[in-house]
C-alpha positions in Angstrom: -69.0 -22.8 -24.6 -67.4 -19.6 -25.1 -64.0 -18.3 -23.5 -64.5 -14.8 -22.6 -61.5 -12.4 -23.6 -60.1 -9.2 -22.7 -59.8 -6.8 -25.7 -56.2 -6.4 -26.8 -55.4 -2.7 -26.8 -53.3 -1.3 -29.7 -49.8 0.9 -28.9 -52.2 3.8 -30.2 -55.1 2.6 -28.0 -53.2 2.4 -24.6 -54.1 5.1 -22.0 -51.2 6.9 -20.7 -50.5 5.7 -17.2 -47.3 6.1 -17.0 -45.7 2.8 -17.8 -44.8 3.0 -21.5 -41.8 4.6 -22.7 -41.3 8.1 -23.3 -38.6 10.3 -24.6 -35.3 8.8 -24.5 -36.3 5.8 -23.2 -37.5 7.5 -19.9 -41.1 5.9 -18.6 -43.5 8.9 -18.3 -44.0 8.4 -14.7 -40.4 8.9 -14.7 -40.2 12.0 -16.5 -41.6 14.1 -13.7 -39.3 13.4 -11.4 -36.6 13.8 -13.2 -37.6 17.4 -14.5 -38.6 18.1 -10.7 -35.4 16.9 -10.2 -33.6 18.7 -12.8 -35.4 22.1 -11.5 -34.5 21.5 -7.7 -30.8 21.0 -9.2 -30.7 24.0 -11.2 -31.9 25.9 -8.0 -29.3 24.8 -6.2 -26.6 25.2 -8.3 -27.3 28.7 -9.5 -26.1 31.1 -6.4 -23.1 29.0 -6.8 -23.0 29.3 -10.6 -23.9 33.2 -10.1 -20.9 33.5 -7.6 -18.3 31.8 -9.9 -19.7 34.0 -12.8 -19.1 37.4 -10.3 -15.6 35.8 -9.4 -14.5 36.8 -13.0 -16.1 39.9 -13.4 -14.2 43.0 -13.5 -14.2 44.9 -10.0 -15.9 48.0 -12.7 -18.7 46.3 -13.8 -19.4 43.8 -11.2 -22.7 45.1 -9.0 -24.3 45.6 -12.6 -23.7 42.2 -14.0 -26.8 40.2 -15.3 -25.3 38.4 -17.3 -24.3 34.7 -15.6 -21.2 34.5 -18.5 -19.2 38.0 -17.8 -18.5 39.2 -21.0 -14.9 40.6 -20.1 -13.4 37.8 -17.8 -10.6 38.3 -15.9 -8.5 36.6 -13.1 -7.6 39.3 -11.8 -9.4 38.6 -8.8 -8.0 35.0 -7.9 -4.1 36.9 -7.6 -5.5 39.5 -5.7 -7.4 37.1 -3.2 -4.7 34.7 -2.7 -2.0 37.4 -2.1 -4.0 39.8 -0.2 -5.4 39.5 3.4 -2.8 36.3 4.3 -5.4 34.0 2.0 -3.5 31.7 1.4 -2.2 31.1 5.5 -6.2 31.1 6.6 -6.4 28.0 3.7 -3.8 26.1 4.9 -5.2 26.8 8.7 -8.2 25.3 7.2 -6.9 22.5 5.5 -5.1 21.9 8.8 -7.9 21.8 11.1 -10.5 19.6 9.3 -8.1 17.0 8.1 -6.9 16.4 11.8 -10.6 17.1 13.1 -11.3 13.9 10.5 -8.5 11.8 11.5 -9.3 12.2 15.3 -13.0 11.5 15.4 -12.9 9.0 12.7 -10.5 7.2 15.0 -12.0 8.1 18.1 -15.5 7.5 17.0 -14.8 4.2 15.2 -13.2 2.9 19.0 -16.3 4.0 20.9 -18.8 2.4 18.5 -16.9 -0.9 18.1 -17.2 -1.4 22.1 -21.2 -0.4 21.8 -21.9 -2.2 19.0 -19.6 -5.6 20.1 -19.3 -5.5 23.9 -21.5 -5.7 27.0 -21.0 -3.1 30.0 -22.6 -1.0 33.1 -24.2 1.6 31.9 -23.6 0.9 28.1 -27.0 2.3 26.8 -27.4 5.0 28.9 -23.6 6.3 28.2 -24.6 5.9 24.6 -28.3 7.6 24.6 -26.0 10.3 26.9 -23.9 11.2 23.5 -26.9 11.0 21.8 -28.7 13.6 24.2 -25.7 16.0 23.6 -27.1 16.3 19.8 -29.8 18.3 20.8 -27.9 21.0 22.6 -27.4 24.0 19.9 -23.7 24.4 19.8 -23.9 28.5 20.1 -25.2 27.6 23.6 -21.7 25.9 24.5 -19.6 28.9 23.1 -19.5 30.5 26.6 -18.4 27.2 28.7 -16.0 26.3 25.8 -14.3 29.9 26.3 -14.0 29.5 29.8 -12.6 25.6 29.2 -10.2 26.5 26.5 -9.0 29.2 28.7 -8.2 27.4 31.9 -6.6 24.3 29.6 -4.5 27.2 28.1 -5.8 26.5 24.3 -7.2 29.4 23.2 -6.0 31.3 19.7 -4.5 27.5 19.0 -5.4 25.4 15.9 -5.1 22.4 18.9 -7.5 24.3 21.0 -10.3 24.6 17.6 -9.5 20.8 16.6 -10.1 19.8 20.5 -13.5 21.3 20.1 -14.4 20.2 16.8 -13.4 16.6 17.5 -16.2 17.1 20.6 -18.6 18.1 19.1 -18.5 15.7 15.8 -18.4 12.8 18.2 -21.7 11.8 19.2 -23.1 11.9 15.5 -20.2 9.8 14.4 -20.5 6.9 17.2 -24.4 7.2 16.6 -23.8 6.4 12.7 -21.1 3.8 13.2 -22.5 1.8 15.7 -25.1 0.9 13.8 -23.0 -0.2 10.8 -20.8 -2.0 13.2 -23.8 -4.1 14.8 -24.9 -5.2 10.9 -21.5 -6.9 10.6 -22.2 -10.5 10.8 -20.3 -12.0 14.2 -19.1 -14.9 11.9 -16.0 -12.8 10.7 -15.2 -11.8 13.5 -15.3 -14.5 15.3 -12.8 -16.2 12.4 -10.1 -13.7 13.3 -10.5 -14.0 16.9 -9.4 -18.0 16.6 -6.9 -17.9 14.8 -5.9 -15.6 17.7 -6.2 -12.1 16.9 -6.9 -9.5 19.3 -9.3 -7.0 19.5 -6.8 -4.1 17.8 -6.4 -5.7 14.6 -9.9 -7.4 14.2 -10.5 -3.3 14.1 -8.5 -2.3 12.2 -8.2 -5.7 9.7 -11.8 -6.7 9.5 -14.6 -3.9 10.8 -12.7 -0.9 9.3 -12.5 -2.5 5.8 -16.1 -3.5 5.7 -16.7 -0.2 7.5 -15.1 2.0 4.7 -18.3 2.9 3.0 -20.1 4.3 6.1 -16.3 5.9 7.3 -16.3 7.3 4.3 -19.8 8.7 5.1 -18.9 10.3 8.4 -15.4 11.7 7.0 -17.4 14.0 4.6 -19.9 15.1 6.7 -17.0 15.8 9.2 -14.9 17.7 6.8 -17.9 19.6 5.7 -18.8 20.6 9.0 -15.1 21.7 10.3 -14.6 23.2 7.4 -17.3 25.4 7.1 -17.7 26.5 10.6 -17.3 30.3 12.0 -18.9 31.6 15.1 -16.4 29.0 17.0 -13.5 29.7 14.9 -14.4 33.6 15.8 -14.7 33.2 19.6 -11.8 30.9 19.8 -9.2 32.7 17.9 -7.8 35.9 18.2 -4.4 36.3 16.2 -5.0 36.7 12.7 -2.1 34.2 11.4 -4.5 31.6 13.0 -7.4 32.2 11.1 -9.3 29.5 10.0 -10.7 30.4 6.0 -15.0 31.7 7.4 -12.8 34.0 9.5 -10.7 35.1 6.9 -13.5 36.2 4.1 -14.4 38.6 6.4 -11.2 40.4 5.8 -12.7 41.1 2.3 -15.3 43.3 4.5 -14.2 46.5 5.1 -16.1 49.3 7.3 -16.9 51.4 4.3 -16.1 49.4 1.1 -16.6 45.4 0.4 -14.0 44.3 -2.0 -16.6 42.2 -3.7 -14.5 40.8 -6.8 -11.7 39.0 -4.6 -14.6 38.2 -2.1 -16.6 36.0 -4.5 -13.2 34.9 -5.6 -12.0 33.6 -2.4 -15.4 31.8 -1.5 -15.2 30.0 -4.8 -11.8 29.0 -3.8 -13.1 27.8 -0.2 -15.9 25.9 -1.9 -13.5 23.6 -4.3 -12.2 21.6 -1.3 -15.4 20.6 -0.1 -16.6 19.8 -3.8 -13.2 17.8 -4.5 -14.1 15.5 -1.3 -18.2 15.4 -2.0 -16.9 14.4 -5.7 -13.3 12.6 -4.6 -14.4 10.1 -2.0 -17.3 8.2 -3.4 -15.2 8.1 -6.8 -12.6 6.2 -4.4 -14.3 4.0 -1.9 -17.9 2.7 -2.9 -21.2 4.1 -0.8 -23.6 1.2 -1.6 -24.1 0.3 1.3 -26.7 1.9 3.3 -25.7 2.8 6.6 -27.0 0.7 9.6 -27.0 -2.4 7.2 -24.3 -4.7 5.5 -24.1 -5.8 2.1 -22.3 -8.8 1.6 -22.3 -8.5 -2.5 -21.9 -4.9 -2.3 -18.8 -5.2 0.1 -17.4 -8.4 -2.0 -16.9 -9.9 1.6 -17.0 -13.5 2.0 -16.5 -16.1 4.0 -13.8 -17.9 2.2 -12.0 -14.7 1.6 -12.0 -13.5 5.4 -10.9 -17.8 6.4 -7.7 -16.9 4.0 -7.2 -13.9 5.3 -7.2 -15.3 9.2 -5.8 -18.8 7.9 -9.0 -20.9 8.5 -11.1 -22.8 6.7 -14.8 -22.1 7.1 -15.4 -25.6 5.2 -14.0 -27.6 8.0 -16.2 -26.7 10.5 -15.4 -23.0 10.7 
């Protein structure tokens, strides 16, 4: 009796289906994507890349530069945008506004979607598909009733007045993202704090905020990003220029006849670093492995044990 065998292929013979190795290790199935990749990058990057390049430009020779490295560099521009036009007061506006608009909704936010995700009450969906509903309403539509509200309340051409606003309407994403986070939290930890008496403040702020720091850590960029970046608002809200938030100060660079384009490109590369610095700073600091709406216990280096210590319980003696 004979035993049928396959014939063995040599390294030479095998087809090319992806699966060996390929330059530096890479699989060939994996080098497309990662020249895709590579390509979607570069076309991302280079309108920044072109900008920073302008930035140093001489104001002569800039409109005929096509060259992305200038070949006469100068930071010239940089003093002239941070002196001129009160630059440097619109940044710090800036810096004012989104780090408050952050602190406010994260806080806010991370209270609202602890009582959905934990607690039972009248109305509790609907009040939360509500918030949800309100994401669908384009904000330039509300400019008109925020006016009007900001005007009775007092709180227009206020940094309070813009950070009331952008706390509003950052809300309803940020309870919709943290609830679900908060739900994947097993019940077990908490309910370990809550016997050896804690209340519901500092199981909050002890326990869920903690495990929560990846997806807070989520939210707080996209919420920077946002505040940071926005203008009509910022231009309906405020009228004094010492208020100025930094979109409604690069259009100081725009005059009726001329454009100072050398400062202009220099001042929006300095209002781009900040949001780089967080994109870059905060997943450096507090680690984003775990996917939102689900929770990691190896990724979080949460355990049992270490939450009993931490509440003085024992979760081997019946715990």
């Amino acid at each position: 009796m004979s035993i049928a065998t396959e014939p063995v292929m040599t390294k030479a013979e095998a087809p090319l289906n992806g699966s060996g190795p390929g330059l530096f290790g890479i699989k060939r199935r994996n080098r497309s994507r990662l020249v895709i990749a590579v390509l979607l990058a570069l076309f991302s990057l280079g309108p920044l890349l072109y900008m920073v390049s302008l930035s140093f430009q001489p104001n002569g020779g800039l409109l005929g530069a096509t060259v992305l490295i200038p070949t006469h560099p100068t930071v010239q521009n940089y003093v002239q945008a941070w002196t001129e036009n009160s630059f440097s007061r619109y940044f710090v506006n800036s810096i004012i506004v989104s780090i408050a608009t952050v602190i406010i909704t994260v806080i806010f936010a991370s209270l609202a979607a602890f009582a959905f995700a934990r607690y039972k009450f009248p109305l509790k969906e609907l009040i939360f598909y509500v918030f949800l509903a309100s994401l669908a309403v384009p904000n330039l539509l509300l400019l008109i009733p925020q006016f009007l509200l900001m005007d009775r309340l007092h709180l227009l051409d206020s940094l309070f007045g813009l950070i009331l606003l952008y706390v509003a309407s950052n809300l309803p994403f940020t309870i919709f993202l943290l609830r679900g986070f908060f739900e994947a939290i097993p019940k077990e930890y908490e309910e370990s704090f809550r016997m050896d008496g804690a209340g519901t403040l500092r199981v909050l702020v002890s326990l869920i905020v903690p495990l929560a720091l990846p997806a807070l850590a989520v939210v707080s960029m996209f919420i920077f990003s946002a505040a940071w970046d926005e203008f009509p608002v910022a231009l309906t809200m405020i009228n004094t220029s010492s208020h100025y938030t930094l979109p409604v100060g690069l259009a100081d660079f725009i005059g009726v006849h001329t454009v100072a384009w050398g400062p202009f490109f220099a001042a929006s590369v300095i209002a781009t670093v900040p949001v780089i610095v967080v994109f870059l700073g905060i997943p450096a600091m507090v680690p984003l492995g775990v996917s939102l709406g689900r929770f990691d216990e190896t990724v979080t280096e949460i355990r049992p044990g270490r939450v009993a210590r931490q509440c003085g319980c024992d979760h081997t003696k019946g715990h």
